[in-house]
C-alpha positions in Angstrom: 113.0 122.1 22.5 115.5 120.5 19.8 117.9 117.7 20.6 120.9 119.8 21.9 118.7 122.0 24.5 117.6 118.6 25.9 121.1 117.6 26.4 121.8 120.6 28.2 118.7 120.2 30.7 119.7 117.3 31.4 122.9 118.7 32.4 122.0 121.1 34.7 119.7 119.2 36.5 122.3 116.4 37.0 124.9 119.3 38.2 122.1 120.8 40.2 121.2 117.2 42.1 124.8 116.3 42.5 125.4 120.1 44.3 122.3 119.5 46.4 123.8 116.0 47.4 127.1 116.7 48.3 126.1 118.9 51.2 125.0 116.6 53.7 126.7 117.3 57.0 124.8 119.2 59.8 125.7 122.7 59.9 126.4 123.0 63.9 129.7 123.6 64.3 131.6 120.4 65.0 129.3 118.0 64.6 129.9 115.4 61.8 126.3 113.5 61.8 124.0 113.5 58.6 121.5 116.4 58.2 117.9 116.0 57.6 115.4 117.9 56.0 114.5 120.9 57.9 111.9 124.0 57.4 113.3 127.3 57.3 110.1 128.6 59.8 108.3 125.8 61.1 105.8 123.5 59.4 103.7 123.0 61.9 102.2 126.7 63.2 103.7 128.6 60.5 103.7 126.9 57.1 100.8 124.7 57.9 98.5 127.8 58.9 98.4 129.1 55.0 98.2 125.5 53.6 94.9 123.5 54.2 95.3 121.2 51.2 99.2 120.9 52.7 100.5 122.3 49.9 101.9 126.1 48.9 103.4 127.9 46.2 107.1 128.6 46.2 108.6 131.3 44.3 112.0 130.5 42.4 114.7 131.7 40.0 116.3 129.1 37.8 118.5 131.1 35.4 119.1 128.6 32.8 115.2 128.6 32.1 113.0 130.9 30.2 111.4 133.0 31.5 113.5 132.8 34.7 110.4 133.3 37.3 109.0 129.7 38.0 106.7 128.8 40.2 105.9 125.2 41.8 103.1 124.1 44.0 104.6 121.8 46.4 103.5 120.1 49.4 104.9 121.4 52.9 106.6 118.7 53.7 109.0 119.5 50.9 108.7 123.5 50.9 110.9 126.0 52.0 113.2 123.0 53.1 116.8 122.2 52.7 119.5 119.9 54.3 121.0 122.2 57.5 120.9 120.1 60.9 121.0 116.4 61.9 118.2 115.2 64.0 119.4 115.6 67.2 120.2 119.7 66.6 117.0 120.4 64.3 114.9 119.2 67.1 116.7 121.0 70.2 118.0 123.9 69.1 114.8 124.8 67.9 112.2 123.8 70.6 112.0 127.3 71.9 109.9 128.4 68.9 108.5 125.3 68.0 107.5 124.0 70.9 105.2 126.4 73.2 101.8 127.3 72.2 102.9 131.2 72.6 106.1 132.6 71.0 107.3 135.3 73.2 108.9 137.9 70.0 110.3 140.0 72.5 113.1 138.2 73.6 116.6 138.4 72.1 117.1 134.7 72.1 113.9 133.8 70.0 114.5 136.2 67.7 118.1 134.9 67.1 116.5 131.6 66.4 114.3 132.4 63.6 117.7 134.0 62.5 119.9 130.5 62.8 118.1 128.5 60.1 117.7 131.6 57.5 121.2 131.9 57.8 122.2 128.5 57.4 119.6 128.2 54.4 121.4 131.4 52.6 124.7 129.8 53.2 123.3 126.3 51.6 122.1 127.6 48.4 125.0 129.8 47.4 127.4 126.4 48.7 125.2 124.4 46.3 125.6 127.3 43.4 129.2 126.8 43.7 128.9 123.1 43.2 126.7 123.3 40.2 128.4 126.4 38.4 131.9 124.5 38.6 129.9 121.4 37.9 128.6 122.8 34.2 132.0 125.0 33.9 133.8 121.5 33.5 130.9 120.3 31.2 130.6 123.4 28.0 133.1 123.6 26.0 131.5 127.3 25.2 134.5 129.4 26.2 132.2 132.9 27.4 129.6 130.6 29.1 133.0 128.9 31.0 133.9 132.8 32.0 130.5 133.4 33.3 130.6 130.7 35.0 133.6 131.4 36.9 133.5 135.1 37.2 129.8 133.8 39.0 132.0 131.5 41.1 134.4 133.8 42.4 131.5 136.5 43.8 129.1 134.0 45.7 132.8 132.6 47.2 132.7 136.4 48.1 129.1 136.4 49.4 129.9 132.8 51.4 132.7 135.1 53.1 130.7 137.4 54.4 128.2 134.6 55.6 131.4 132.9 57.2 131.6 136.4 59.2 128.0 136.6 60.5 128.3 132.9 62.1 130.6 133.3 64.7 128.6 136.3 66.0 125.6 133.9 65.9 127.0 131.0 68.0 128.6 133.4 70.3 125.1 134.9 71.0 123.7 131.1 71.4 126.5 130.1 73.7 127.4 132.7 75.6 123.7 135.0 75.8 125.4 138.0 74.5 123.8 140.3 71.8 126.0 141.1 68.9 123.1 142.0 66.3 120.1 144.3 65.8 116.9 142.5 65.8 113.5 143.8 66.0 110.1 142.8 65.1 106.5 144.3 64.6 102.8 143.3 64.0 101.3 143.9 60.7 98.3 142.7 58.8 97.7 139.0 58.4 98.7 138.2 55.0 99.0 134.3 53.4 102.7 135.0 52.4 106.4 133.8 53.8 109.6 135.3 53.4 112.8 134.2 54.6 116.2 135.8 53.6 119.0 138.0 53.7 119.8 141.0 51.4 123.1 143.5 51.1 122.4 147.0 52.3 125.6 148.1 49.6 123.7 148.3 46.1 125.5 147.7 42.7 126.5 151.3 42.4 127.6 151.6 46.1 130.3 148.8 45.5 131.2 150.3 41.8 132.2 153.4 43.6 134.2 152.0 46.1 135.9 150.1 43.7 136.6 153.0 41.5 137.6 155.7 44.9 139.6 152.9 46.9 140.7 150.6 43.9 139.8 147.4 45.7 136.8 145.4 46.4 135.0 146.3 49.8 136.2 144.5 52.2 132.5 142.8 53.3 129.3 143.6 52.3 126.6 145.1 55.1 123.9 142.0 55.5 120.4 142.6 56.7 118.1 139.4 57.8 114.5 139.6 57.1 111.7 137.2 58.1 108.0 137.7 57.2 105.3 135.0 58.6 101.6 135.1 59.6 101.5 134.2 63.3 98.2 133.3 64.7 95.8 136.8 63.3 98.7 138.9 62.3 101.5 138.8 60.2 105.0 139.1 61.9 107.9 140.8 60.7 111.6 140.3 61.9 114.6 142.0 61.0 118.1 141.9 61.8 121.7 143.4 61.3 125.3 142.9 62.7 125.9 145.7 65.4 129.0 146.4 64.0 127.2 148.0 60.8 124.8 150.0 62.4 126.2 153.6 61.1 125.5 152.5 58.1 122.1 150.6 58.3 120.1 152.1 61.3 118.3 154.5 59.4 117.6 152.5 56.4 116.3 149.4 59.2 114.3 151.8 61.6 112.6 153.0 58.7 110.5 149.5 58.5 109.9 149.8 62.6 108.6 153.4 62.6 106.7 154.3 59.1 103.2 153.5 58.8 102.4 150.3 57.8 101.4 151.2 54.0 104.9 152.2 53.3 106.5 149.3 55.2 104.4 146.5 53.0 105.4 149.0 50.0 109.3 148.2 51.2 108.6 144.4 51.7 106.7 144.2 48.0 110.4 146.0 46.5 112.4 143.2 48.6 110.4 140.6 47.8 110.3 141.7 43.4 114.0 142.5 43.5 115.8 141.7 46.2 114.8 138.4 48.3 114.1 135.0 46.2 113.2 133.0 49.1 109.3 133.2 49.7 106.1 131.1 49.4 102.3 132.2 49.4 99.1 130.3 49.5 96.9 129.2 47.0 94.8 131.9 47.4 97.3 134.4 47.4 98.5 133.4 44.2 95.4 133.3 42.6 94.9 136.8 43.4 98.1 138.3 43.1 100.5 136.6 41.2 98.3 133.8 38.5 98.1 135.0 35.2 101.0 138.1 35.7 103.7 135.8 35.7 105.3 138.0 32.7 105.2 140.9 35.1 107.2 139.3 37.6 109.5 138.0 35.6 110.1 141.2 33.8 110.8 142.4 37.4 113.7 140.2 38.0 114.8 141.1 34.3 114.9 144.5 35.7 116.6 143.6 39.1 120.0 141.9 36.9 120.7 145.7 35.6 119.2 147.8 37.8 122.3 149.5 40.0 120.1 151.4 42.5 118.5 148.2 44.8 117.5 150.4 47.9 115.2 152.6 45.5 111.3 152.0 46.3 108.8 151.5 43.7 105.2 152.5 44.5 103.9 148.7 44.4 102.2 147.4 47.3 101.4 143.7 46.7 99.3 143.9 49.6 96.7 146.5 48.3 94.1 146.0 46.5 96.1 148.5 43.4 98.8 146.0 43.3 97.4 144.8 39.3 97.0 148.6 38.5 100.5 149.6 40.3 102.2 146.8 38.5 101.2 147.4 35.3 102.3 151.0 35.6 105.9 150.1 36.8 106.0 147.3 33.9 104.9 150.2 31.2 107.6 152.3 32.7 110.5 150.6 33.3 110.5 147.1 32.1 
């Protein structure tokens, strides 16, 4: 690394740090107080039960890196956590699924829960990509970098819109006990693997051609919630979409509640290599699936920038014992 790619490090990670820091308000509506450090699924029960040296491997994307794909063991205390509530509302809010030695997945409520914080997490790191790409825009004097930059700006302001619609559905449903979204969940195999997120139904090509028929941007984007957690000796999965876009995703969404469970971990493996960047695995799952084919995923994400088509399914299965095999295969093919 020369003198001048140094200098730039060191000025993303000072943008980066000043982003992070200037979002420090809890995120309940109307309350001012300072926000702690709080899990995205719970430490205790969920994150601790894959983590008996207290420590897990978190999956990232940091696009001014090479290769993009990095990977940091980190201890729990510190993984898959991010400034959302103050004390008071981290602690309360949550205590129906944090609390009780049995979490009862059927009810509406609970589910909505493990909804709140994924939300607020997805809404935090495209608030703290704003910060940090307008941060480095005002620091290069590189006039296409400045354009990508801002053109990058102006569509997570588009994504944070759409966001901005979803939460007042949510604290309606809090408040008032109604049921304005979708949410399911099933049993599958135990596996040592967490995902948290929320994905666009619309792929690349969907929003091209409505662009190109309608001459205008869509109006909002079609957001789907998925959670993915072991939970005591199975592995829960929880999903969730506005009511209000149902015509358009209830047969894409039933399809991960009624298939057989081979094709349904085949749909999580695509969401998690080209869709979802929030996840974290033990050190035993990394070991055996993802140490020493770090190139493969990262030609993966490669693949994800250009590839227009993000509902298509690739015959991967991360949870099979062909995953190395599989992989390959795909790599060969389309990488």
């Amino acid at each position: 690394m020369n003198k001048q790619d140094i200098e730039r490090a060191k000025i993303n990670v000072k943008c980066r740090k000043k982003a992070i820091g200037e979002i420090n308000t809890c995120f309940f509506p109307g309350c001012n107080q300072r926000s702690i450090n709080s899990h995205i699924l719970q430490k205790n029960g969920i994150l601790s039960s894959i983590a008996p040296d207290n420590h897990l491997w978190e999956i990232g994307i940091n696009l001014f890196k090479s290769p993009i794909f990095q990977l940091q063991k980190i201890g729990i205390n510190k993984i898959f956590a991010f400034n959302c509530f103050c004390n008071d509302h981290d602690t309360n809010l949550f205590s129906e699924i944090e609390q009780p030695s049995e979490i009862d997945f059927t009810k509406y409520r609970i589910l909505l829960l493990f909804v709140v914080r994924t939300f607020y997490n997805e809404l935090f790191r495209k608030k703290v990509l704003v910060s940090e790409f307008s941060c480095l825009e005002k620091k290069t004097s590189d006039v296409k970098k400045k354009e990508w930059l801002r053109e990058n700006v102006n569509q997570i302001n588009k994504a944070i819109n759409d966001l901005v619609f979803w939460e007042k559905f949510i604290w309606q449903d809090y408040n008032q006990n109604t049921q304005s979204f979708v949410l399911e969940y099933r049993e599958l195999s135990k596996a040592d693997l967490i995902m948290s997120s929320l994905y666009d139904y619309e792929t690349t090509k969907d929003i091209q051609e409505h662009e190109y028929r309608t001459g205008r941007d869509k109006e909002r984007l079609s957001s789907i919630f998925a959670s993915f957690f072991p939970y005591k000796d199975k592995s829960i999965l929880i999903k969730g979409y506005l009511k209000e876009d149902e015509k358009a995703l209830k047969g894409h969404f039933n399809t991960f509640f009624k298939e057989y469970e081979k094709r349904v971990q085949r749909k999580l493996t695509n969401l998690l290599l080209f869709q979802c960047e929030n996840w974290v695995c033990s050190q035993d799952f990394y070991d055996e699936k993802i140490n020493g084919k770090e190139d493969l995923f990262n030609n993966a994400i490669n693949y994800s920038n250009k590839n227009d088509n993000e509902r298509r399914c690739f015959n991967i299965n991360i949870f099979r014992n062909d995953f190395d095999t599989k992989f390959k295969e795909w790599d060969e093919k389309y990488a």
